[in-house]
Every structure is written in C-alpha cells, then in structure tokens.
C-alpha positions in Angstrom: 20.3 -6.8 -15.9 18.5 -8.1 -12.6 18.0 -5.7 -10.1 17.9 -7.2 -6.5 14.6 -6.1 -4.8 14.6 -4.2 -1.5 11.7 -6.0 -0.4 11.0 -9.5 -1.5 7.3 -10.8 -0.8 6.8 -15.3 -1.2 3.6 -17.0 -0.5 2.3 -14.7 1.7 -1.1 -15.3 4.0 -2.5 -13.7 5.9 -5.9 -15.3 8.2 -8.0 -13.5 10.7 -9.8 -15.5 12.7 -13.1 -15.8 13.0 -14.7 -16.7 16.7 -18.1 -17.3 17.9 -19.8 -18.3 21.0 -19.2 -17.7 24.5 -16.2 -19.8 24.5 -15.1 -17.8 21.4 -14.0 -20.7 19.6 -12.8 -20.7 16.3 -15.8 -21.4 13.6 -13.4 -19.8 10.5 -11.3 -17.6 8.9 -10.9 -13.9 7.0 -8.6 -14.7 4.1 -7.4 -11.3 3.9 -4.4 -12.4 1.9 -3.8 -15.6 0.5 -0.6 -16.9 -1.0 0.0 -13.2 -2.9 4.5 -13.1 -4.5 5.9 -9.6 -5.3 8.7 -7.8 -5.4 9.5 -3.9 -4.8 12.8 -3.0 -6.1 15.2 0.2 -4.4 14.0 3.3 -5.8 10.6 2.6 -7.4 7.1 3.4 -6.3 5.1 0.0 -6.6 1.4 0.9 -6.8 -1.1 -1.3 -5.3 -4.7 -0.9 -6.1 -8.2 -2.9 -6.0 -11.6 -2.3 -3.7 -12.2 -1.7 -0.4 -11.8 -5.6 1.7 -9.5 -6.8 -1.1 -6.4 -7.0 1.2 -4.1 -4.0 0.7 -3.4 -2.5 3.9 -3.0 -6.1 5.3 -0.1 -6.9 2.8 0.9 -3.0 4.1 1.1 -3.8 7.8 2.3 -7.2 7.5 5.4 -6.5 5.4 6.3 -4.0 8.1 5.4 -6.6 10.9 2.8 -4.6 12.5 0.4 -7.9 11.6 2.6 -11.7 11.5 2.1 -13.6 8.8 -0.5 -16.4 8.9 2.6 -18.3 6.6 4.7 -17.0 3.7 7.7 -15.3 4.1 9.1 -11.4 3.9 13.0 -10.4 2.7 13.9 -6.7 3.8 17.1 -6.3 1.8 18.0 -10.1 1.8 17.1 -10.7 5.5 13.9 -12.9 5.8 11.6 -10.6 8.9 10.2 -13.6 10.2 13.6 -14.5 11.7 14.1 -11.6 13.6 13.1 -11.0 16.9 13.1 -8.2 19.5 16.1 -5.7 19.2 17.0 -7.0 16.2 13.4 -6.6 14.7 13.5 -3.4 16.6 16.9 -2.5 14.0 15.2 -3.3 11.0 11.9 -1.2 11.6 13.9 1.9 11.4 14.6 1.2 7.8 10.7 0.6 7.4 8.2 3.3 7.9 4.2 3.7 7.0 1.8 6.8 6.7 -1.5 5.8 7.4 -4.6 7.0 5.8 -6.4 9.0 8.2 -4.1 12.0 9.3 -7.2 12.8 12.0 -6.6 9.4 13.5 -3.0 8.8 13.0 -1.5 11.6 15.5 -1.6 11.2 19.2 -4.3 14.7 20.2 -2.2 15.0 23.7 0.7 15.8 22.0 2.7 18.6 20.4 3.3 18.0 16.7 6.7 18.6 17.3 6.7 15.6 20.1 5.1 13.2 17.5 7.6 13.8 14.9 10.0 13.3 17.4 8.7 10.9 19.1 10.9 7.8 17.0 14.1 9.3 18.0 13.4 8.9 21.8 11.9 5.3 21.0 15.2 4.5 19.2 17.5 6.6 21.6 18.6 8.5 18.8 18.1 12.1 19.7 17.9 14.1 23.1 17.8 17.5 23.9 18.9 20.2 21.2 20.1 17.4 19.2 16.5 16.5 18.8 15.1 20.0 18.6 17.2 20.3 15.6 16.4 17.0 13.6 12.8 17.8 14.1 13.2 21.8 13.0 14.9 20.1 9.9 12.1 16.9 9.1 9.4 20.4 9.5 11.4 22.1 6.8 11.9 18.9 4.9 8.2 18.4 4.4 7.1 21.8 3.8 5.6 23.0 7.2 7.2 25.9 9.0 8.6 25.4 12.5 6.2 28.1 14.3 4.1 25.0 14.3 6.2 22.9 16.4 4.3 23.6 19.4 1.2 23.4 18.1 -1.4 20.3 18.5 -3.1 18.4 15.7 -6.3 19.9 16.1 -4.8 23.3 15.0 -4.0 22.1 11.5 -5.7 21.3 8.4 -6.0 17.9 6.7 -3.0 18.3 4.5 -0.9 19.5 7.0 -1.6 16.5 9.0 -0.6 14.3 6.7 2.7 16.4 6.6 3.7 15.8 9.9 2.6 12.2 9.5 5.3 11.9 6.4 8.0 14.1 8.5 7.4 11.3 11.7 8.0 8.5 8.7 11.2 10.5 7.6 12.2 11.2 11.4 14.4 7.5 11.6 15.7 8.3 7.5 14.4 4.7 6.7 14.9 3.7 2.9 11.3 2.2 2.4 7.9 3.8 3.1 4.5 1.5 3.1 1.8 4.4 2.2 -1.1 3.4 3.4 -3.8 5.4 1.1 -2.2 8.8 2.1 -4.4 11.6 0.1 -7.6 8.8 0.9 -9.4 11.4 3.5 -8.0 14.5 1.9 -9.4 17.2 -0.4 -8.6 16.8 -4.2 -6.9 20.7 -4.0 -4.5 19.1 -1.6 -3.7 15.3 -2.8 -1.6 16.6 -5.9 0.5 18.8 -3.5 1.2 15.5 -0.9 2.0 13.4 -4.3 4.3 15.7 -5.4 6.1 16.5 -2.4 6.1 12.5 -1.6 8.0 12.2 -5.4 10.3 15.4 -4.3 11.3 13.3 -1.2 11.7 9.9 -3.0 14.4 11.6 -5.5 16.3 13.5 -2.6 15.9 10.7 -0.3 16.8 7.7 -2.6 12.7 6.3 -0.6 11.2 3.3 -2.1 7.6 3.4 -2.1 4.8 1.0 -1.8 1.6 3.2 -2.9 -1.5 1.7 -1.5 -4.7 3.8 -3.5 -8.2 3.9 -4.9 -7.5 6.7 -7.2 -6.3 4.7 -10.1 -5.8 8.1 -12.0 -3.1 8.9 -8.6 -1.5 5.6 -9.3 -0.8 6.7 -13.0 0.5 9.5 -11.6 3.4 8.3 -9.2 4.0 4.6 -9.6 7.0 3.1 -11.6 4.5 -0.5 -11.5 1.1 -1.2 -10.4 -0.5 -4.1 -8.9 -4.0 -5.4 -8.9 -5.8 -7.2 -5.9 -8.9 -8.5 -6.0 -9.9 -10.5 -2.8 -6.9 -10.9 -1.1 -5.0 -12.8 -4.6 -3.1 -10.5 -7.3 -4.9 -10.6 -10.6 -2.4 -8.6 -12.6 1.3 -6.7 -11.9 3.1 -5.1 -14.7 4.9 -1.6 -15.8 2.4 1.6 -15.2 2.6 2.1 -18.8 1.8 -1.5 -20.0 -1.2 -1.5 -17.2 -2.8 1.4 -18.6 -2.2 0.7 -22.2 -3.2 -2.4 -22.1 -4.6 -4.2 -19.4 -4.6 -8.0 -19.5 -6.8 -9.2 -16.9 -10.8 -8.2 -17.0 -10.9 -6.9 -13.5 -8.1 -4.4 -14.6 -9.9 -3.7 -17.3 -12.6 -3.0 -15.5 -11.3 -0.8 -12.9 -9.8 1.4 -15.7 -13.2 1.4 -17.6 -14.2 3.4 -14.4 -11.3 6.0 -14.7 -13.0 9.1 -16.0 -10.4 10.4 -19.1 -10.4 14.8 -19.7 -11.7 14.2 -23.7 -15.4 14.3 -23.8 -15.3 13.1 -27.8 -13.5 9.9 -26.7 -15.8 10.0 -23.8 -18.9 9.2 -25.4 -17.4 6.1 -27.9 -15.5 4.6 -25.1 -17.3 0.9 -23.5 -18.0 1.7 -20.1 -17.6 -1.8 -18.3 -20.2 -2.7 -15.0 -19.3 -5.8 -12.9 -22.4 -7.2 -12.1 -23.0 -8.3 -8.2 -20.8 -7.5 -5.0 -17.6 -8.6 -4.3 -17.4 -12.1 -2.7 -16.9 -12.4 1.0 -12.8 -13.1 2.2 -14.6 -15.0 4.7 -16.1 -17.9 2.5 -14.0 -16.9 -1.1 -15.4 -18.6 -4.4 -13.6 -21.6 -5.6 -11.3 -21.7 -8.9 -10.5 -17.7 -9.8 -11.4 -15.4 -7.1 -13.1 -12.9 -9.9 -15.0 -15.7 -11.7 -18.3 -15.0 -10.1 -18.3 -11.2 -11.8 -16.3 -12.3 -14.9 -18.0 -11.3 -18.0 -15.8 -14.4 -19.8 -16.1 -17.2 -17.1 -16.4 -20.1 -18.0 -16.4 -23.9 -16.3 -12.3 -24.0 -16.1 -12.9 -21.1 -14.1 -14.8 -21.9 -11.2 -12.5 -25.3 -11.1 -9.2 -24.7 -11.4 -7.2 -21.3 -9.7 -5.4 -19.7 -12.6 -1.5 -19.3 -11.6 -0.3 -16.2 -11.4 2.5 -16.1 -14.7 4.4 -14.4 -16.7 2.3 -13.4 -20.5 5.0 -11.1 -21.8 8.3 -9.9 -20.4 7.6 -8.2 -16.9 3.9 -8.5 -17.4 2.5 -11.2 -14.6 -1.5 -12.3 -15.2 -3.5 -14.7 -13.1 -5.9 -15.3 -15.8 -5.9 -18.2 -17.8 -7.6 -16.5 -21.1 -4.7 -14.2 -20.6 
C-alpha cells in the first residue's frame, strides 16, 4: 500500500553565496545542499544524520521556508511551498514548527517563558487574554514543566527545561510536523533520554511527524522509524532504522556506525574499527564524481568521474553508491 507523504522533498538546492571585494561581488558558491529527494510520511520520525557542514539544518530550515530554495521544490501535504506567498504562507507555517538546538540561544532573555510560549498565538491572532493564559497553562503541563514557571525568565532554568519550553512554543500553534533541529545537541546526557522520550510521548498523543536532525547515531536508533545519511550536502544512503543498522550499504554509513560505541566489551575488542582518512571536502569547491570518493576506502577511477545516482538496491533501501 503507498502511503502519501506529508512532506515531499524533489531536487532540492540549496547555494550560499560567496562574495568578495569591496564591491562584494559574487566570486562563488556554498553548496550546502545539492539536488537531495526524500520523503517523510504522516506519523513517522525520519532521522537525518552525517557531520557537522554536511547540510542538515539547511534542508531543516529550508523545508520550513526559513531559507528559499536555491531551485528544487517542497510539497507540505500536496501543496508545493514555493507557490505560496504571504498570508497564505503565513497559513501553512502553523502546520510546520522547529526546535532549534541551542535552548540558551533560541528564547528571547527579555521575556517571560510564559510570553514566548505564547508568543505564536498573538503572531497568528489566535489567543488573547484568559483564552491565552489557558492554552499556555495547558502546552506547560503538556511538556512536563509546572506553571509556577510561567513567569519566570530563561535564565532561571536549566538546559532541559529550556528545551521544554522551546518544544511547548513548537506545540503552541498544534502543527502536524516538527523539523528538530539537533534538540538534546547542547544538553547533558542525564537529560537527552528524558527530551527523547517525552518528544515520542507527544508524537503518539499528538499524531506529530518528526524530522530528527542528530549526531548521536545511537539517539537516532533510538527514535527514528528511517534514517538518512548526508555527506556534503548529497544523501549517500536512506532506508528503514533497522535495515541501516543491520546492514549498512554505503561505506560512509558504515563508517559512521563503526564509530557507535556498542555496551559488549567481548564483541568490542573483535569488532573492525573503520578511520576515514583526511577532512571532509569543502561545500565550497565539492570533489567531482561521488562526493565521499576522496575518503573512500573502495574508490576507484568510475568514482571520481561519474556521480553515482541515488537508487533503489532492495525494496525501501535507496544507495548513492555504485558498488552498492
């Protein structure tokens, strides 16, 4: 049975320009993302991992439209974003939300946490008065967080609880899709399990679909329904949680996992640790043929030629390899 996707992602890019001088002309481009396809279907946590530079928030913020796209299109629920303008736009991004990795950075200091939570139902005339009072009493209730802190400000509260309100001002418009932006990134490992678990709590009661931008491959495990694999700005592999972990198709992926420390010291010692040798190539100036080619421990000429398309190996299992 083919499930229609909530969000729909074709031929995305995404460019930053470069500019130099004192004219600040244009002398080149950041290819943050470049020509990436995915879907997220309603209901499911789509994981999204790779290193730092390799152009995950930037698919983040520009499926929500905080960033327009260099080229490529975005559906939200059949309706292509880059078609909509202004109030109509406005509409849409109540049914699309983000938390942001840093909950020290993310929330306004001059205000109240109670006044940031609420702060989407007075942008979207949704809420005044005791009407408001009440909606935000409930989202403070909903996300764990008592409301004696309502009039509080941010710098009264711990890491965690930060991140709380964050997820309660995401939850203040009830959208049905949430980008998360490396949410437990900046906090304490005592605290990510409890923000994971209340995010799956909320996704069942809620009927949220996720997209769950990480490092913590061993977090991605954890939560996502898929997981998908970037590696300078391209997807190298996207397939089922399960099939990704058990076995990986693509040697960046196999890499990354090689890296995931596993809680049996006997298999421990036998397993093949794998070390990419040099740094990851510059989205400025990317290598020709397969982005990972230059790190590849299997390159070979066909690599650095010819850009391996992104296909199907096995049913649901999508590579961009072509010894795949």
């Amino acid at each position: 049975m083919n499930i229609v996707p909530l969000v729909r992602v074709e031929n995305l890019t995404k460019y930053f320009p470069i500019r130099s001088g004192i004219l600040q002309r244009k002398v080149g481009d950041v290819k943050a993302v470049d020509d990436v396809s995915f879907d997220i279907r309603p209901g499911e946590t789509l994981g999204m991992v790779g290193e730092s530079g390799c152009g995950k928030t930037t698919v983040g913020r520009t499926i929500l439209r905080i960033y327009h796209p260099t080229s490529g299109e975005i559906y939200f629920d059949g309706t292509p974003l880059s078609s909509l303008k202004n109030s109509r736009l406005r509409q849409m991004r109540r049914r699309m939300q983000m938390v942001f990795q840093d909950p020290f950075a993310s929330l306004n200091p001059r205000l109240t946490a109670g006044d940031i939570v609420g702060e989407p139902l007075d942008i979207h005339a949704l809420a005044r008065g005791a009407e408001k009072q009440k909606r935000v009493a409930e989202l403070f209730e909903l996300v764990g967080l008592s409301k004696a802190f309502i009039k509080r400000y941010p710098h009264e509260f711990s890491g965690g609880q930060r991140q709380r309100i964050g997820l309660a001002r995401a939850l203040a418009l009830t959208p049905e899709f949430i980008v998360c932006d490396e949410p437990i990134a900046a906090l304490d490992v005592s605290i990510q399990a409890q923000i994971v678990n209340l995010m799956q709590e909320l996704q069942k009661e809620l009927r949220l679909t996720y997209l769950f931008i990480a490092h913590d491959l061993s977090m991605v495990k954890h939560i996502s329904d898929r997981v998908l694999v970037m590696y300078v700005g391209k997807i190298m592999e996207l397939t089922s949680r399960e099939r990704l972990y058990e076995s990986p198709l693509h040697p960046y992926t196999k890499a990354l996992l090689s890296a995931v420390p596993i809680p049996d010291p006997v298999y421990e010692m036998r397993r093949k640790r794998i070390i990419l040798s040099g740094d990851l190539p510059s989205p400025a100036q990317p290598p020709g043929g397969c982005r990972f080619h230059t790190r590849c421990l299997f390159a070979e000429q066909r690599c650095t030629l010819t850009e391996p398309p992104l296909r199907e190996v096995r049913p649901d299992h999508l590579v961009a390899c072509h010894f795949a």
